[in-house]
C-alpha positions in Angstrom: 0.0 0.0 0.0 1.6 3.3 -1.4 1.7 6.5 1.0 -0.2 9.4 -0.7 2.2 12.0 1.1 5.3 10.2 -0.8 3.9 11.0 -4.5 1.7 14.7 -3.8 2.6 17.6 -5.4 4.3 20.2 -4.0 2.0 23.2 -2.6 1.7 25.5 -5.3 3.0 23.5 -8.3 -0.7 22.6 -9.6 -2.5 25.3 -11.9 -5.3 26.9 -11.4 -6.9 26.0 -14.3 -9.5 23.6 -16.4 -7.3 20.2 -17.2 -7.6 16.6 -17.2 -5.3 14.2 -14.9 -4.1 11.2 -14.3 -3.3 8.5 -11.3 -0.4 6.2 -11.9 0.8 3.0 -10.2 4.1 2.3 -9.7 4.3 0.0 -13.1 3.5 3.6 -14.9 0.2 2.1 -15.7 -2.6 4.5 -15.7 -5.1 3.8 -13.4 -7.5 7.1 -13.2 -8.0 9.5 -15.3 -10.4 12.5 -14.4 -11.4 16.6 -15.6 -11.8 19.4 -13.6 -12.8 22.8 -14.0 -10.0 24.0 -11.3 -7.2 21.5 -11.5 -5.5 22.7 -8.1 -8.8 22.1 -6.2 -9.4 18.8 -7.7 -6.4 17.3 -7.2 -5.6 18.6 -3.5 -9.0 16.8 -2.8 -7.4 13.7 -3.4 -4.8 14.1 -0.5 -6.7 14.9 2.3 -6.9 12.9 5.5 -7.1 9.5 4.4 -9.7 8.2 6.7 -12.3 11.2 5.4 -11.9 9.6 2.0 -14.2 7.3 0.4 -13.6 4.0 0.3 -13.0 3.6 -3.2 -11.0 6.8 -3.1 -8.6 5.5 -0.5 -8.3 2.3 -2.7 -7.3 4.3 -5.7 -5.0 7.1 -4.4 -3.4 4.0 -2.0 -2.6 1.8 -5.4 -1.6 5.0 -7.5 2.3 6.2 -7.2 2.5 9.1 -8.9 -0.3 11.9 -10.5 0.3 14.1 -13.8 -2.2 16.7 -15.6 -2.1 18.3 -18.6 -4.2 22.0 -18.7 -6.4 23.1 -21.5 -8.5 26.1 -22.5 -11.3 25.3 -21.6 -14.2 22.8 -20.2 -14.9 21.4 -23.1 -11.2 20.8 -24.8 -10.5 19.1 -21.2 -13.9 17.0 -21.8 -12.9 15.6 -24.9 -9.1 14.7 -23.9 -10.8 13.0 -20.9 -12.5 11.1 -23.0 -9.9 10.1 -25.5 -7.6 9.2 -22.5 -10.4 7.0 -20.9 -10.7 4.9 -24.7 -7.0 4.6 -25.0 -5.7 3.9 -21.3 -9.3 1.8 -20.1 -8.4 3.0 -16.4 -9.5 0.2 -14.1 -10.5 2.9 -11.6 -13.1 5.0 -13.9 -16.7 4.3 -13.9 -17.7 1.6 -16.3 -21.4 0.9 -17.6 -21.9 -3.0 -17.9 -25.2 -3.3 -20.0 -26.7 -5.9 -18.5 -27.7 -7.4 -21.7 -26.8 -7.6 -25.5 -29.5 -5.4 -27.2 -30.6 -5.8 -31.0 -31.3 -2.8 -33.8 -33.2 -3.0 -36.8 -30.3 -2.6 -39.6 -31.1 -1.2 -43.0 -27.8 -1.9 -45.5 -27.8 1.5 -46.9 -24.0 1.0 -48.2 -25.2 -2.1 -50.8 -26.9 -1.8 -53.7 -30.2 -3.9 -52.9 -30.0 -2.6 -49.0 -31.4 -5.5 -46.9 -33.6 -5.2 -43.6 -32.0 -7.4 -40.6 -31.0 -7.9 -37.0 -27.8 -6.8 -35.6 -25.6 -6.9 -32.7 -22.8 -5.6 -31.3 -20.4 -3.1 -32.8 -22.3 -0.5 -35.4 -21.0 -0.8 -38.9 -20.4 2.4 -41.3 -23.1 2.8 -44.1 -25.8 0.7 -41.9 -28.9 2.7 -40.4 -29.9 1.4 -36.8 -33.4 1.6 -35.8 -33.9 0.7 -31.4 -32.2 -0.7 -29.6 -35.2 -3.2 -28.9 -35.6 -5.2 -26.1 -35.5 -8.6 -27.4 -34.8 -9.6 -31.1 -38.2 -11.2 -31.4 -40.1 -7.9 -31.4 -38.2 -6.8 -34.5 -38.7 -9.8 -36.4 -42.5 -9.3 -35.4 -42.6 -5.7 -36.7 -41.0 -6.7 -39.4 -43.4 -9.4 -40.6 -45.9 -6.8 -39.8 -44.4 -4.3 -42.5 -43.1 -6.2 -45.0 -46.2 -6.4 -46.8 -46.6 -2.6 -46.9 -42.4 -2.3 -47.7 -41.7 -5.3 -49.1 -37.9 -5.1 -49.0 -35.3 -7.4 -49.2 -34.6 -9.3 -46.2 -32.4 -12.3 -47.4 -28.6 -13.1 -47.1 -26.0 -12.6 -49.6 -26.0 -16.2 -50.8 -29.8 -16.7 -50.8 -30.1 -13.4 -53.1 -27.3 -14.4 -55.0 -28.9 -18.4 -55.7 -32.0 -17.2 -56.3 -31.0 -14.9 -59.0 -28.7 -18.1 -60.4 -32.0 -20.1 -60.6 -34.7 -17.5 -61.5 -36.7 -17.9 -59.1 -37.4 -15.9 -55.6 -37.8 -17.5 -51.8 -41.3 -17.9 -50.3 -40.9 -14.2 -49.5 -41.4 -13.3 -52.8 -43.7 -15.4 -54.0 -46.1 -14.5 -50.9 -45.6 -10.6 -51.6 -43.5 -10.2 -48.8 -40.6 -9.3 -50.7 -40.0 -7.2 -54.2 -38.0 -10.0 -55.5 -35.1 -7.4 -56.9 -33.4 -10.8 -57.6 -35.3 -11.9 -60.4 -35.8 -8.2 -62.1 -38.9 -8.1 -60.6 -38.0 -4.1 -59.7 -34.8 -2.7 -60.3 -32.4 -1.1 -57.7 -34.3 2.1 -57.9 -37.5 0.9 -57.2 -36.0 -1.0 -54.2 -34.1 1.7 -53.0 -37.4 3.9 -52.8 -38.9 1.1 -50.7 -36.4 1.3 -48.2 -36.4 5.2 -47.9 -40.3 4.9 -47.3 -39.5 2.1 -44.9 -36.6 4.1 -43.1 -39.0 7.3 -43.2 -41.7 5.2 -41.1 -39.6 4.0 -38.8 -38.0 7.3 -37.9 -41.4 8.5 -37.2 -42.8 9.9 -40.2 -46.2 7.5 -40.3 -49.0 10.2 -41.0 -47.9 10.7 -44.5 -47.9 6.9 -45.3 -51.4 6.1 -43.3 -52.9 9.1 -45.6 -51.5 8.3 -48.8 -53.1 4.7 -48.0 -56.3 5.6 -47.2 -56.5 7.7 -50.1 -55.5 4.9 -52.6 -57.3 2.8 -51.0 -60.4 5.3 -51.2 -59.7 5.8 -55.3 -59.0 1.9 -55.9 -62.5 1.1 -54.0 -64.2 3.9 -56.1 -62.9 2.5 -59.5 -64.0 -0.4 -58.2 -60.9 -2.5 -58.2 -61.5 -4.6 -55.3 -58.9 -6.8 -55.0 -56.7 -3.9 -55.0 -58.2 -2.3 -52.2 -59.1 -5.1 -49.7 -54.9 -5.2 -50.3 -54.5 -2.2 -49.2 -56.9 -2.0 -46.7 -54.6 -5.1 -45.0 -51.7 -3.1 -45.5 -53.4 0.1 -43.5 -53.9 -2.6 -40.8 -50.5 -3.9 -40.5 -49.2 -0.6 -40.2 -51.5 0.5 -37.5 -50.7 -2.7 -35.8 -47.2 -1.5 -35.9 -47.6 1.6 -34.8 -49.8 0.3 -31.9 -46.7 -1.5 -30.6 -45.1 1.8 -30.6 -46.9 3.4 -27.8 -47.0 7.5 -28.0 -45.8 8.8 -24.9 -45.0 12.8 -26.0 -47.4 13.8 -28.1 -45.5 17.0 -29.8 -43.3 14.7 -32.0 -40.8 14.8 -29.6 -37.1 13.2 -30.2 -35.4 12.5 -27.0 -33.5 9.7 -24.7 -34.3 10.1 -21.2 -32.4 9.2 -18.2 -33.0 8.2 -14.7 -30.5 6.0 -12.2 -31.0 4.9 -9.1 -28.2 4.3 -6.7 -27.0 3.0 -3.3 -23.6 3.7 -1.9 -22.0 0.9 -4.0 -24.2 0.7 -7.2 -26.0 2.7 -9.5 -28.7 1.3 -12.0 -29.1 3.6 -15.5 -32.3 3.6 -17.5 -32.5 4.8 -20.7 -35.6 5.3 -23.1 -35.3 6.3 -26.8 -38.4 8.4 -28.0 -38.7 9.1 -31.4 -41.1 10.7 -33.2 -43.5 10.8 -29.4 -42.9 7.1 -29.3 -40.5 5.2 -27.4 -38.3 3.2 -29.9 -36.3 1.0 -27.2 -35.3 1.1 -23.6 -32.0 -0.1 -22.3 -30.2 -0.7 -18.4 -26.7 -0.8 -17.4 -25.5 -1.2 -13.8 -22.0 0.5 -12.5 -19.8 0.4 -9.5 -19.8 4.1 -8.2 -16.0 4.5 -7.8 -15.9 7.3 -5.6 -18.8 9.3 -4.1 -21.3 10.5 -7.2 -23.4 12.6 -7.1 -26.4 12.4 -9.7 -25.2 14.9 -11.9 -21.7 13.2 -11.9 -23.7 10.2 -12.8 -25.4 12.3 -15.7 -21.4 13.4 -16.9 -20.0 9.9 -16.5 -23.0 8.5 -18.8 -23.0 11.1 -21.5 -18.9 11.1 -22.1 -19.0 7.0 -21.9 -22.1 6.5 -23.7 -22.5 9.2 -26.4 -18.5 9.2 -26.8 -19.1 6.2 -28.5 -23.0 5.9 -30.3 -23.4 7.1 -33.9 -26.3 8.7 -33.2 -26.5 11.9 -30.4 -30.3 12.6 -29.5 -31.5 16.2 -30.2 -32.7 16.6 -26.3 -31.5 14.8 -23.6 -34.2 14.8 -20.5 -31.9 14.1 -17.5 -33.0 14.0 -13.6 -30.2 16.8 -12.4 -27.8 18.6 -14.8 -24.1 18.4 -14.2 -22.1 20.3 -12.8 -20.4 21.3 -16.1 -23.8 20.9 -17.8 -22.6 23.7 -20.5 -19.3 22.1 -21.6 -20.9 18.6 -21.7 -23.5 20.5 -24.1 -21.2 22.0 -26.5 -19.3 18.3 -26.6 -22.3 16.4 -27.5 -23.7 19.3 -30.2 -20.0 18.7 -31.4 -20.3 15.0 -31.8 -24.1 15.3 -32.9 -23.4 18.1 -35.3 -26.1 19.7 -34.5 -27.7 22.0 -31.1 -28.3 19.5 -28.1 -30.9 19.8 -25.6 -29.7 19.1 -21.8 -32.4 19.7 -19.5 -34.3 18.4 -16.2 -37.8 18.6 -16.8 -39.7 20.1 -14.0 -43.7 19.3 -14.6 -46.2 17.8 -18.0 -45.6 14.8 -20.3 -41.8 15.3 -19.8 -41.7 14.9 -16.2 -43.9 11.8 -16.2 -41.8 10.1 -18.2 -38.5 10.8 -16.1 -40.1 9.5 -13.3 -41.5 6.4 -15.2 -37.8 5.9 -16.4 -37.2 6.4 -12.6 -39.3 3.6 -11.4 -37.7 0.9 -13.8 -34.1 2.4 -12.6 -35.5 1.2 -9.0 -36.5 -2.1 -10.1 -33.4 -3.0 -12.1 -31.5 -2.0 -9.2 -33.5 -4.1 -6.8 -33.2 -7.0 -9.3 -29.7 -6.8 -9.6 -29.2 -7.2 -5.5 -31.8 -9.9 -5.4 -30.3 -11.7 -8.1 -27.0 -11.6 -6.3 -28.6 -12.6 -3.2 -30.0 -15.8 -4.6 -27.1 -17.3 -5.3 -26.1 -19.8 -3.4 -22.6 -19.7 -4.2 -22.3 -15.8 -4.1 -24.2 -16.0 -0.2 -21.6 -18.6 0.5 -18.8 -16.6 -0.1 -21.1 -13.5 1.2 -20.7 -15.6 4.9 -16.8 -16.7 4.8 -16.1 -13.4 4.1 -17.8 -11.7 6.6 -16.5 -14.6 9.1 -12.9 -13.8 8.3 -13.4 -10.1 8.7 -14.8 -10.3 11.8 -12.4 -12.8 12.7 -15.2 -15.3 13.6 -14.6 -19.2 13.6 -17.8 -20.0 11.0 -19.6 -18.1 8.8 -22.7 -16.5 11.0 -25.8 -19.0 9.7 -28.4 -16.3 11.5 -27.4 -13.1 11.6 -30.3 -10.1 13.4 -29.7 -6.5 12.6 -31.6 -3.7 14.6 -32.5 -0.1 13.5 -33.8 2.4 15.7 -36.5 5.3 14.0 -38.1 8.5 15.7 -38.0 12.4 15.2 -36.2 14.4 17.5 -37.1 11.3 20.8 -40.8 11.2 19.9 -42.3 7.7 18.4 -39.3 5.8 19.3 -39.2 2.7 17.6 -36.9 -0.4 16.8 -36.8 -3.0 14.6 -35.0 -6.3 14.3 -34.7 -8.2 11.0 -33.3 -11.8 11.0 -31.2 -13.5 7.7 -30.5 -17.2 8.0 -28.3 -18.9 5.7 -28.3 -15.3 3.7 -31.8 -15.3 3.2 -34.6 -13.2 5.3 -36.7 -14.8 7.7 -39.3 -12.2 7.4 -41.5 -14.8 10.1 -39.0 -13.8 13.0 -38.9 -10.1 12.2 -39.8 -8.2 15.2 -40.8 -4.5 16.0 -40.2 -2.7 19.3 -42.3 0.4 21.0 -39.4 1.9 22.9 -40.7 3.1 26.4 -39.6 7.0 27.5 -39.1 10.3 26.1 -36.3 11.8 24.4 -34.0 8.9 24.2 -31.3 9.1 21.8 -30.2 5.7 19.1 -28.1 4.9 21.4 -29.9 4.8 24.4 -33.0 3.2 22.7 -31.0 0.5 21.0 -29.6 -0.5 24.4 -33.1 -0.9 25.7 -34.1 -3.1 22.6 -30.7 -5.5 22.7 -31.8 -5.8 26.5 -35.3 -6.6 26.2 -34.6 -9.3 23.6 -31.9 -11.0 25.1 -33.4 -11.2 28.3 -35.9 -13.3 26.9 -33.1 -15.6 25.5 -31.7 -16.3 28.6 -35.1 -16.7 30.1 -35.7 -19.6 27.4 -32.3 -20.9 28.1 -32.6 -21.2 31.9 -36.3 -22.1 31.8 -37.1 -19.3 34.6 -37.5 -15.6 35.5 -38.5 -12.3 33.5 -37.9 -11.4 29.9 -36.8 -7.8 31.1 -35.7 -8.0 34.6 -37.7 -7.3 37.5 -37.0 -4.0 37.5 -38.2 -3.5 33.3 -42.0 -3.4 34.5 -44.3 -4.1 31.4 -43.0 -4.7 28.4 -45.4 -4.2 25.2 -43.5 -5.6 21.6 -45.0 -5.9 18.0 -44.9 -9.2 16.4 -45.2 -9.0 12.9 -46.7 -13.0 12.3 -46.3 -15.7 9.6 -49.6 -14.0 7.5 -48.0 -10.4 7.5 -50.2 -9.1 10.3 -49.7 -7.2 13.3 -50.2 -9.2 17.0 -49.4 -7.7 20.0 -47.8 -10.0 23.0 -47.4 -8.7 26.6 -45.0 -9.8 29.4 -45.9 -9.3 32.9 -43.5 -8.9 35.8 -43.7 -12.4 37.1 -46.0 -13.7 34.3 -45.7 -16.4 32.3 -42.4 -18.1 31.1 -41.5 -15.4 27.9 -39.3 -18.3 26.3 -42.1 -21.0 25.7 -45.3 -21.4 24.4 -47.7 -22.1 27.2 -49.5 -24.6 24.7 -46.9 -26.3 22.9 -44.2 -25.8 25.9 -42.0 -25.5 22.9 -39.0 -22.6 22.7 -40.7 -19.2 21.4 -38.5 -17.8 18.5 -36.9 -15.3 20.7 -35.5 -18.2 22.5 -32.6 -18.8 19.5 -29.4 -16.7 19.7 -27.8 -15.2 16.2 -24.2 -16.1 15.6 -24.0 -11.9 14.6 -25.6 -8.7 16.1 -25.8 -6.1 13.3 -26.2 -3.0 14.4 -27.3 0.5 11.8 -24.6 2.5 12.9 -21.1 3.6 13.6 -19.0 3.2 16.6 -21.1 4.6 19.3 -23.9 1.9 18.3 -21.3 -1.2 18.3 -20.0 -0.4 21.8 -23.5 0.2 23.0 -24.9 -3.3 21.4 -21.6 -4.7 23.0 -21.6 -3.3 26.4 -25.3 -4.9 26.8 -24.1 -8.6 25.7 -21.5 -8.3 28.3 -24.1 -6.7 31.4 -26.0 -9.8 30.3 -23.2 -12.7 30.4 -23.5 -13.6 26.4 -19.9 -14.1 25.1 -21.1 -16.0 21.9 -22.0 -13.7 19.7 -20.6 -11.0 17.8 -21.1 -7.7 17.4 -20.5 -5.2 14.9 -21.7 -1.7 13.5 -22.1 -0.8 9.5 -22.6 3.0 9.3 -23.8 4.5 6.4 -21.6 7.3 5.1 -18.8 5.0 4.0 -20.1 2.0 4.7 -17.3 0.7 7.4 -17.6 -2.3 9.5 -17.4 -1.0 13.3 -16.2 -3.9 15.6 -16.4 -3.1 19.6 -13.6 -1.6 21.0 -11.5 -0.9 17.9 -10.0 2.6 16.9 -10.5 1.9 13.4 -13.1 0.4 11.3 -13.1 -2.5 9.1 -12.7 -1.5 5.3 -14.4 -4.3 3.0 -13.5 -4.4 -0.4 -16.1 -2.4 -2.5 -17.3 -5.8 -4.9 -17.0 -8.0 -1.7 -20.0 -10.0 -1.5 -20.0 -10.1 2.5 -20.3 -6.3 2.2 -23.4 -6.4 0.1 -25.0 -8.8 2.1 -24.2 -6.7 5.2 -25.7 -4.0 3.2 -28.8 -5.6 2.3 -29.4 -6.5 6.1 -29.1 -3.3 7.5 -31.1 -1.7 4.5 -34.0 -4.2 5.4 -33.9 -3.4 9.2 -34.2 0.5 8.3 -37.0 -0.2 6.1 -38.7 -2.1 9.0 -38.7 0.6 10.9 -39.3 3.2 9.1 -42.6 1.8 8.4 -43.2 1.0 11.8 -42.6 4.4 13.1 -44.5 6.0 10.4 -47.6 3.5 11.3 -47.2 4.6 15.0 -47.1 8.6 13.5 -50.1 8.1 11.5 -51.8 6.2 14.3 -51.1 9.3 16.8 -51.6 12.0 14.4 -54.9 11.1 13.2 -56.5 9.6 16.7 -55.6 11.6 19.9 -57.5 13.5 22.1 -57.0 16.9 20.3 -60.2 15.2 18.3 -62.9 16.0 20.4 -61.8 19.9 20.8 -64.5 21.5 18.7 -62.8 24.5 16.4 -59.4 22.5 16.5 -58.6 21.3 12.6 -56.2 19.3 11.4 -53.6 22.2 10.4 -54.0 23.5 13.9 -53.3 20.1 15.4 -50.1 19.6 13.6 -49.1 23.5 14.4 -49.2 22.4 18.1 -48.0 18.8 17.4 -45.0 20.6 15.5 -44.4 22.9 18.4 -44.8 20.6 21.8 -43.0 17.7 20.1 -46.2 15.1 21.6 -49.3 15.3 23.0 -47.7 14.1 26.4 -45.8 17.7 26.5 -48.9 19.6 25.5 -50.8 18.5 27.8 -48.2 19.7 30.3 -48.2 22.8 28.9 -50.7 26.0 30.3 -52.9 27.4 28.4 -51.0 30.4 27.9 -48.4 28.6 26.9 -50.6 26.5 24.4 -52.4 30.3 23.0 -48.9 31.4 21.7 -49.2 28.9 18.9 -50.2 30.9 15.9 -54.1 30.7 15.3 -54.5 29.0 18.7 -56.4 31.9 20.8 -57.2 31.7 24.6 -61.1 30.3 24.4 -59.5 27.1 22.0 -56.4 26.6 24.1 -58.7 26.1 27.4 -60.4 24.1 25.8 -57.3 21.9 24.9 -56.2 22.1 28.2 -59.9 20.9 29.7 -59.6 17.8 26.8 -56.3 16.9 27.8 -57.0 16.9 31.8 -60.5 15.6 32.5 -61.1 16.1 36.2 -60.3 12.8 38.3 
């Protein structure tokens, strides 16, 4: 591991001014290469304290040996070396999109003489127009088939054009009137060529032309009373509108456009992109990238544009992204460049546009969530996902059940917990439980320690067969279960009651009577020492503790100055992610069910003249209806639009006599 302070430039030697740099390691290989608007404030950045980096930051400036720039005149000029650097070094450090899959286009030949309609893949070829991408090849071939009767253009291979022109005779295609036949003379290259310009035109979005040049022929051959002729054309008016069905409008001003959404997490980010042509959405496709150092969405927005459009042959006239960059001009100006024509960058802030963007949103969100669950279904990956977190934590086995706890309120008022269980990787969503913390203004910490205490005290109970869940000293204890059917049942332990650990039918252990192999707790240090200190009051030496906080995602073990740094692609990390992610989401809903629940059915209801935007304004102000009622009604008039007659009559509501 390379000391940054060995390899940083001196103070003073690095310009002021818009370059492009580089990250070396001690081969000479480059291993970063990144733009800036202010060179000497970018590249400082990277040698601040090391522990305030991000992970993925420390990695890279740890691995690098030496840094070099070169200065430009401007944003843009540095945006285009950046990205000729990127293509020819292929820094392993730089963000880079994965599609995850292999989309198909719609080809038209263009550069051969009978240009032929097919599928294609992979790299794009000079003198070939691409229509999509499309989501699976099947749908072209269908919209094909759908067409070809209306442009029947030549869809063969080389050596089946070539034979059948040997022989005379055309394929099925042609003999069906799928297919002009240009290889038996049937129509010449000009009349061919003219069938794929009208097919090209539709499928770049200019339909209203052919649909009314249809309907008119067919209206003349139906009055001339040519029959045949126009029951043909009447099919072929069908097939098109069948096509364009497929095609659903989404923009209805002709608009052309991609649009792009992501959705990330502190490892990950999922991209979405939606081609709209013509008002209709062409094709979609998804990538998913390791962030490499901390991204914002805009820096998402820059990393896409320079890796993406860098290398497509076709720039969109508007691009309809959810936050501009920060160097939204110069990325402008590159991509007119490479377009050849004005470009569009813009966030759309209401109408059609801005329903879209969030519909490109939502799939961003799902492919994300796909892409974890996949992950977390394999058995192999969970596997490693356990040995990995076992040798981190310097544990003996991987940790079969692991429970993680979260703690939710607002400033000490609806303090909740809740407690997720994975075993074997996997959730047991049966065993998930959720906690009403007694007391006000109680911090995480404080609450968390009341949870771990509560729930272990009922293991021991099970294990010894005797005394109270809580203590003596814990008085009642109320605690959500969340049951196999997804409802909410309450259970109660009394001081002295029954045994917590068994079921007083079955005599069988309860499910808080089996201990994890791992406590995961949502937090940093503070929150693992807590959790720890508890286990020890309590006697229980056999399982382990640790703390994931969210800003950098470290792994805090009790006791320990410094925090455990997983690799960023390690599968234990994700798992440990996913875990603590669940267990926020628990409670989250939890406490906003117990919000609802006490903003919507209190007291304050019967107070005649008291509305709902009062009741918040002195729910907002008093922090609970436990402190309001405290509070005088002098005290309670000084709310805005709370005068003397309303807040006696709070004060009467809240203190009945006796």
């Amino acid at each position: 591991m390379a000391d940054p302070t060995t390899y940083r430039p001196a103070p003073g030697s690095i310009p002021d001014a818009p370059g492009v740099y580089r990250f070396r390691d001690e081969s000479g290989r480059v291993i970063y290469v990144g733009k800036a608007k202010s060179l000497r404030s970018r590249v400082n950045s990277y040698f601040a304290d090391l522990w305030s980096l991000h992970p993925r930051t420390q990695q890279l400036v740890t691995t690098a040996a030496a840094v070099d720039w070169v200065t430009v005149r401007t944003e843009v000029e540095a945006l285009q070396l950046e990205y000729a650097w990127i293509k020819e070094y292929d820094p392993r450090f730089n963000v880079k999109y994965r599609d995850d899959k292999s989309y198909p286009y719609l080809a038209v030949t263009l550069n051969e003489e009978y240009p032929r309609l097919q599928v294609m893949r992979g790299a794009k070829r000079k003198g070939v127009r691409y229509f999509g991408p499309y989501s699976h090849a099947w749908a072209i071939r269908e919209t094909l088939d759908l067409l070809l009767r209306v442009f029947p253009a030549r869809t063969c291979s080389a050596g089946v054009f070539k034979r059948a022109a040997q022989i005379g005779r055309p394929c099925l295609l042609g003999d069906i009137g799928k297919c002009a036949a240009p290889c038996v003379g049937r129509v010449d290259a000009a009349e061919h060529r003219q069938i794929v310009d009208d097919f090209c035109d539709f499928m770049a979005g200019r339909a209203d032309p052919l649909v009314r040049r249809l309907e008119r022929e067919m209206q003349a051959a139906s009055e001339a009373l040519e029959f045949e002729r126009a029951a043909r054309l009447r099919d072929d008016l069908a097939a098109v509108r069948r096509a364009l069905e497929k095609q659903a409008v989404v923009l209805p001003d002709g608009t052309d456009a991609d649009v792009l959404a992501f959705a990330d997490d502190e490892l990950e980010a999922a991209v979405q992109l939606f081609h709209v042509r013509g008002g209709r959405v062409r094709g979609q496709r998804g990538w998913v990238v390791e962030k490499t150092e901390p991204l914002s969405t805009g820096d998402l927005v820059h990393h896409f544009c320079r890796q993406i459009y860098g290398e497509a042959t076709e720039v969109p006239r508007e691009l309809l992204v959810p936050e501009l960059p920060a160097d939204a001009d110069a990325l402008t100006d590159w991509l007119a460049e490479r377009r050849g024509a004005r470009v569009r960058l813009r966030t759309p802030q209401r109408g059609d546009k801005r329903a879209l963007l969030e519909t490109v949103a939502r799939n961003a969100a799902e492919s994300l969530t796909h892409h974890k669950l996949r992950r977390a279904g394999d058995l192999t990956a969970r596997s490693r996902a356990l040995d990995e977190i076992a040798e981190a934590l310097g544990l003996a086995t991987g940790p079969l059940r692991i429970e993680c706890y979260d703690v939710s309120q607002i400033q000490g008022t609806d303090v909740v917990a809740s407690m997720v269980v994975f075993e074997d990787g996997l959730p047991r969503k049966s065993e998930y439980r959720r906690f009403m913390v007694r007391g006000e203004d109680k911090d995480d910490v404080a609450a968390l320690s009341e949870v771990l205490r509560r729930r272990f005290s009922r293991y021991l109970a099970a294990a010894v067969g005797a005394g109270n869940a809580d203590g003596d000293d814990a008085g009642r204890v109320q605690l959500e279960i969340l049951t196999g059917n997804g409802d909410p049942a309450e259970e109660t332990a009394e001081a002295g009651g029954e045994r917590p650990g068994l079921d007083p039918e079955t005599g069988r252990p309860r499910k808080f009577a089996y201990p994890p192999q791992l406590v995961v707790v949502d937090g940093g240090e503070p929150q693992a020492n807590a959790a720890a200190a508890v286990l020890a009051e309590l006697g229980i030496t056999e399982v382990a503790v640790c703390g994931l906080a969210k800003r950098l995602e470290e792994v805090w073990l009790p006791g320990q100055e410094w925090p455990v740094i997983l690799p960023r692609q390690s599968e234990g990390l994700y798992l440990l992610q996913r875990i603590r992610d669940e267990a926020h989401r628990f409670a989250i809903a939890f406490h906003r069910q117990r919000r609802s629940k006490r903003m919507t059915s209190s007291a304050l209801d019967s107070v005649p003249g008291l509305g709902e935007v009062r009741r918040k304004a002195l729910l907002r102000e008093f922090g609970s209806v436990k402190k309001l009622a405290a509070a005088s009604a002098e005290e309670i008039a000084q709310v805005p639009g709370v005068g003397p007659r309303t807040a006696a009559a709070i004060v009467a509501a809240l203190n009945p006599p006796g």
